[in-house]
N, C-alpha and C positions, 0 to 999 in steps of 0.2 A: 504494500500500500504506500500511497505517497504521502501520507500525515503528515503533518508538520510537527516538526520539531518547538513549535510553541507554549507548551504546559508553561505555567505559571508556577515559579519559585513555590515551594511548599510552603512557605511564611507566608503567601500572596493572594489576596483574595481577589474574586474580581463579583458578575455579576449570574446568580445563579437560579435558573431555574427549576425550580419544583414541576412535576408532570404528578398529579395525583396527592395532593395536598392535603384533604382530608382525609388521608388514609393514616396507618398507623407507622407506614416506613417514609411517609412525604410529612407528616408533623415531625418525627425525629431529624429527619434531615432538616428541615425549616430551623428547630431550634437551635440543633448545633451551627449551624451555617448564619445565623442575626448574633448568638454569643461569639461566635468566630469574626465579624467585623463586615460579611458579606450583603451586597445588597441583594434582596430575596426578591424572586415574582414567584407569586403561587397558584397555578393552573391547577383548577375542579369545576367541576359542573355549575356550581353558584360560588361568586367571589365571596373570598373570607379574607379579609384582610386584618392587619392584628400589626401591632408595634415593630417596626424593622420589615415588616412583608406589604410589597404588593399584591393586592387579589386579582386575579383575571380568571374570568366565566367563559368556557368554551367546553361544546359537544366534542369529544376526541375520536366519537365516530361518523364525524360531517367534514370533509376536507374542508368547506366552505366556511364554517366556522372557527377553525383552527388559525385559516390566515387571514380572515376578519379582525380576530381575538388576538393573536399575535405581529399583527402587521406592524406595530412602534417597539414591538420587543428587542432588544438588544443586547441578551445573555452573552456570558462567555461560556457558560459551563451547564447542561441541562444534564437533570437528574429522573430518571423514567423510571416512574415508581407503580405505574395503573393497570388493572388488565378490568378485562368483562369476561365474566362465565358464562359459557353458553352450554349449550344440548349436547353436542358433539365436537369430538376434538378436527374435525374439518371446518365447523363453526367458528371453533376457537381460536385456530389459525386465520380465518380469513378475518376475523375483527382485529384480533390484537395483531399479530404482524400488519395490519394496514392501521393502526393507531399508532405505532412505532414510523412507521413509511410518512404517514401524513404529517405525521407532528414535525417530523425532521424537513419535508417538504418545505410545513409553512415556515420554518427560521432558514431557508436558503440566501436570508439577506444582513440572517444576523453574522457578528463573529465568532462562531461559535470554536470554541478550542475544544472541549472533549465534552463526552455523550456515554455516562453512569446507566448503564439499563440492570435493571434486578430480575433474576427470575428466579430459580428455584432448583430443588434436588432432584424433580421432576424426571430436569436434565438426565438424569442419571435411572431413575426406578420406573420412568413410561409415564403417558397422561394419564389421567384419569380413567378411562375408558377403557386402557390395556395395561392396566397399572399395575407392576410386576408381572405382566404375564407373559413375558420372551425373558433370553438370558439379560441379566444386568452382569455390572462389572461388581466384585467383590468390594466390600466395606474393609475398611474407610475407602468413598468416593475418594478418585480422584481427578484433578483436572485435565490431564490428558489421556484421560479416557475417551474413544470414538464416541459417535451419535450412535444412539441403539439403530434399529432399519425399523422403525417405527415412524408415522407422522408424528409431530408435535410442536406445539404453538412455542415452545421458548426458542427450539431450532428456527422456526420461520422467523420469530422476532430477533435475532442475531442477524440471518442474513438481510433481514432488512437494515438492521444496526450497519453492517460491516459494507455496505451497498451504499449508503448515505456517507458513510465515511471517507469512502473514495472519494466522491460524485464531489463532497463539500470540503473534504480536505480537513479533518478531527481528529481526535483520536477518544477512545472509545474504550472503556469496561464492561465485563457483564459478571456481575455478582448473583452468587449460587446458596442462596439461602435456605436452610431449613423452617421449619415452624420459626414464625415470628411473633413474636410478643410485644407488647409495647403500649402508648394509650393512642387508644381513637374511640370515637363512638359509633354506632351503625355501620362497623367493617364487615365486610363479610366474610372475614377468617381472622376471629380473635380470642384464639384460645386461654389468654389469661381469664377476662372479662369471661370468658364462657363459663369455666370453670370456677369464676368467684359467684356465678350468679348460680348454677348447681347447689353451691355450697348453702346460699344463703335460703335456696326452696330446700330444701332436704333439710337443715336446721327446723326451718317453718312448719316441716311437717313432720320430726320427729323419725324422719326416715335414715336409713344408713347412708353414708356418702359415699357410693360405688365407681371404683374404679372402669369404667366405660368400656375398655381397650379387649386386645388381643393375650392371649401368653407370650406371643414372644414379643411385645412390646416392654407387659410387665417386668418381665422376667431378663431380656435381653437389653444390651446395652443402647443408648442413644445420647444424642446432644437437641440444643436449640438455638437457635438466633435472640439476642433482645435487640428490639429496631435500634439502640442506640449504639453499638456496634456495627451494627448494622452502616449506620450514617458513618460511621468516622470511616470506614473503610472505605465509601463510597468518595468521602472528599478529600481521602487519602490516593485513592488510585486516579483521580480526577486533576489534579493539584501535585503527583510525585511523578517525576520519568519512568521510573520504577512498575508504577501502574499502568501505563500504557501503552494500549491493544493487548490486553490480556483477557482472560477469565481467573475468576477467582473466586474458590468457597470461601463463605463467612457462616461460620458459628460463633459460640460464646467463648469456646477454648476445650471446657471442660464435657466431661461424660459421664452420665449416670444411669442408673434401673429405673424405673415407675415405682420399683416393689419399695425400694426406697426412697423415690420424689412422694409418693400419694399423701402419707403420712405426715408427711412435712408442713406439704399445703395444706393440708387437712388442719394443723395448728395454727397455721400462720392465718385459718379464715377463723377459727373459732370452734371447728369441728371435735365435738367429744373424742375423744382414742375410741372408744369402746363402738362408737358407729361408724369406724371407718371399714369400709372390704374394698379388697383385692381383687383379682382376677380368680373368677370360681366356675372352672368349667366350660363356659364359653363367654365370648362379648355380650357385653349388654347397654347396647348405645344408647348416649343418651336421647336420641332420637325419641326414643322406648321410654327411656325413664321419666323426661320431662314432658311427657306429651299431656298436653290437658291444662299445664298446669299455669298459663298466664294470670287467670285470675288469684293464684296465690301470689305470682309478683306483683299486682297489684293492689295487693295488702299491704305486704312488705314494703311498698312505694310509701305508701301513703303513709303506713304508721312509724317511718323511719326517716319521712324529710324528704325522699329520694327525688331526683331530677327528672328521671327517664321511665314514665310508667309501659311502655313497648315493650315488652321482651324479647322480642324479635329483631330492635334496634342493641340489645345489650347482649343475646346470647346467640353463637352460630352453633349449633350443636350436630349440624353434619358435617361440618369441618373439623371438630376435634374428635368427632367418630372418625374419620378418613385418616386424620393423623395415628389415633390411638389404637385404631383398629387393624392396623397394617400386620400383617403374617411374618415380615424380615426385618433382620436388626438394620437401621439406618443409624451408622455412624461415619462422618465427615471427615475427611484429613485437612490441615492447613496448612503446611509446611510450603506451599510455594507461597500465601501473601506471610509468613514471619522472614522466611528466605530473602525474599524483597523490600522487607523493610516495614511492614506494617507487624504490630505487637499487643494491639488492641486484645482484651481478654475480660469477659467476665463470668462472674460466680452465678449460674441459673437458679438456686432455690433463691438467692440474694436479689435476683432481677424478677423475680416473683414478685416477694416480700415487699421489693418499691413499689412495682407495678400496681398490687389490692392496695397498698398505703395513699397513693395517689390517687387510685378511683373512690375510696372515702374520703378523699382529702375534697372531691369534686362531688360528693353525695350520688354516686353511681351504684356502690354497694352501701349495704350495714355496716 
């Protein structure tokens, strides 16, 4: 590729924008990037503007809108944090690889130096649809591992990434996240919130707090992302020579069981010892568990102060069935971004622990 050689000094901020803002990997990014000295635009559906951020409202699946919405934009740095779920992984590829295509379309006037795209283990375990079900490469993931010979929307969104690159002259990241944690509200994959707000119906109702998942989740090793790692790497491979045109997995660092994360959480919400279970026999998604039970969060809403009486806006519970339900150990290696220069790390029951701390802190949980 013919990139240029113009990354910005690692001490050097310039002008960056957010793709997917209200989400829970485009707020972490926002916040480190306004504490870092960066001037912010933040691209979502309806502008949200907030101290240090500009808001801009645009459809990411209308070309029309994108360079409407973008036309005064003047980033150096875009950070592509959005996708849409659809029916099928044919679907899925033609939305989000053409929201990646279109978004970079409308800044062909900006100057844009590098282009952060996030996607997922995906990469590695199949979409959705054929998830796990051809050979994978052995755990820990690593990053030069081929594409399975599968379709799949993160490969289509790379080549659109690696496609704009050339065409505009950038350089380019693509971060390989597993479960991500972090705060947003109405995300539609937020396994902490999921799991605080489980916690807080099963208190309510005197029921055990069951562990959701598979055996060899409980039982077999894994890691997690917190978005805020998440972020530094992003504006680390954005902002360092070191990061750029590469892939790169990001976790927390560390690895643990369920058999021993459940318990933990289970304290840190308030959950008795004595009603917490395990994995017993086979999954038991929460799909299953919480079904029916809106009108008890909206008890819980109201006798507790709470902000959000939707529980549909506060819990994704087929996303942390998907995650927890999984049949094979999913553990990540890092060793090419520490090798590079990136060292970021953090402690997952400890990025929990903030995570519920701050959603009371915001009256989301009890």
């Amino acid at each position: 590729m013919s990139n240029g050689n113009h990354l910005a000094h690692p001490s050097e901020t310039g002008t960056a924008l957010v793709v997917g803002a209200s989400g829970i990997t485009g707020g972490a990014l926002i916040e480190q990037l306004v504490t870092d000295g960066w001037s912010v635009i933040g691209l979502s559906r309806s502008a949200v503007s907030s101290p240090g951020v500009t808001g801009i409202a645009a459809d990411l699946l209308s070309p029309d809108s994108l360079r409407t919405a973008l036309a005064e934009a003047k980033p150096t740095h875009v950070f592509f944090t959005a996708w849409s779920r659809r029916a099928t992984e044919a679907e899925n590829i033609e939305v989000n690889a053409g929201m990646v295509r279109d978004l970079l379309a409308a800044l062909d006037h900006a100057p844009v130096q590098h282009v952060a795209l996030v996607t997922g283990l995906k990469h590695y375990l199949g979409p959705f649809e054929a998830y796990a079900a051809g050979e994978m490469p052995d755990t820990p993931f690593h990053e030069e591992e081929p594409r399975l010979d599968t379709p799949n929307f993160y490969y289509a969104q790379e080549d659109e990434l690696f496609a704009a690159a050339e065409r505009q002259d950038f350089t380019w990241s693509v971060h390989r996240s597993h479960t991500v944690i972090g705060y947003a509200v109405g995300n539609a994959m937020n396994m902490g919130l999921t799991i605080a707000a489980q916690a807080a119906i099963t208190k309510e109702l005197g029921r055990p707090f069951i562990f959701p998942g598979s055996e060899a989740q409980w039982n077999g090793l894994t890691d997690m992302t917190d978005a805020g790692i998440l972020a530094e790497q992003m504006i680390w491979a954005a902002t360092d020579p070191a990061g750029a045109n590469e892939p790169f997995n990001i976790v927390n660092g560390d690895v643990f069981r369920w058999r021993w994360m459940w318990p933990r959480l289970a304290a840190h919400l308030g959950i008795d010892p004595a009603l917490v279970e395990g994995f017993d026999t086979e999954p038991r998604p929460l799909e299953q568990q919480m079904a029916g039970l809106e009108g008890v969060w909206a008890t819980i809403v109201e006798r507790n102060g709470l902000v959000e009486p939707d529980l549909g806006r506060i819990a994704s519970w087929w996303h942390t069935d998907a995650d927890l339900g999984r049949e094979m150990e999913v553990v990540t290696d890092m060793g090419k971004s520490r090798v590079a220069g990136f060292l970021g790390f953090r402690r997952t029951e400890q990025a929990f622990a903030d995570l519920f701390a701050r959603y009371r802190a915001a009256r989301m949980i009890p």
